[in-house]
N, C-alpha and C positions, 0 to 999 in steps of 0.2 A: 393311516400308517401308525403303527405301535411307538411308543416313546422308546428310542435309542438309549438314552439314559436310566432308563429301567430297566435294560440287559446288562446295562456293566457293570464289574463288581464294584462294590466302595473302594474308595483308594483307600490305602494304608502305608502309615509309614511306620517307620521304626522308630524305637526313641530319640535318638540324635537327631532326626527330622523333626518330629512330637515337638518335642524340646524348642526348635526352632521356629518352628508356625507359631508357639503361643510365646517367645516372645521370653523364656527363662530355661533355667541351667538345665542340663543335661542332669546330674545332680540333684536338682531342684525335684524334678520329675522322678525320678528314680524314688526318691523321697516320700514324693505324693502317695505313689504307688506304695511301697511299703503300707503306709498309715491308712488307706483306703480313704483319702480325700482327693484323689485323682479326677482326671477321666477317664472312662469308662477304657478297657486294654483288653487286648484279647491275646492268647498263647497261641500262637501257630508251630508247631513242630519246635519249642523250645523256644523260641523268638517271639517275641514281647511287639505289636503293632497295635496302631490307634487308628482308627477311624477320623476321617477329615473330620465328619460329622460330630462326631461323639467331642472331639475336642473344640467346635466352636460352641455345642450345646455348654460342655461346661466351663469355658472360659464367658458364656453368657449370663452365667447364673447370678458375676457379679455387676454385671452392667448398669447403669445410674447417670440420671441427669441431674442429680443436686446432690451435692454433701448432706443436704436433708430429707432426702428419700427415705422412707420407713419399711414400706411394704418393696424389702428388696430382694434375694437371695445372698449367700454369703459365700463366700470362695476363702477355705481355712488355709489356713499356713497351715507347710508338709513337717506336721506334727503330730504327736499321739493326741486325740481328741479327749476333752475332760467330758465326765457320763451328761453335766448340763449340754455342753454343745454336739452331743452326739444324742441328746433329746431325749434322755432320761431323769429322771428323779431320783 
């Protein structure tokens, strides 16, 4: 029997959901998006929706079991990025 779950589309929510799954502002998120330190958004007919996925991939990026974890991912404040943390020289 074929995986059922492989036929359905990704959920998607809009931002005011977005917003709410991960836990910050409406605002906040709008923000991210602006400065491309988001998660990953896609346009549908003028409407702006997130993937469940795509938003726990990167609300995962900063996850951390010690305040001294090194090898970690970073999740930026929704701000214009300076060229060092956008990994330039």
């Amino acid at each position: 029997m074929a995986d059922q779950k492989a036929d359905l589309p990704p959920r998607l929510l809009r931002t005011p959901d977005a917003a709410r799954f991960l836990g910050i502002s409406l605002r906040t998120l709008e923000k991210h998006r602006t400065y491309g330190t988001g998660p990953v958004y896609r346009k549908i007919g003028g409407r702006v929706v997130y993937a469940i996925e795509d938003l726990q991939a990167w609300s995962a990026i900063g996850a951390r079991k010690s305040t001294r974890d090194t090898d970690v991912g970073r999740v930026f404040p929704a701000r214009r990025l300076t060229p060092t943390e956008r990994g330039e020289r």
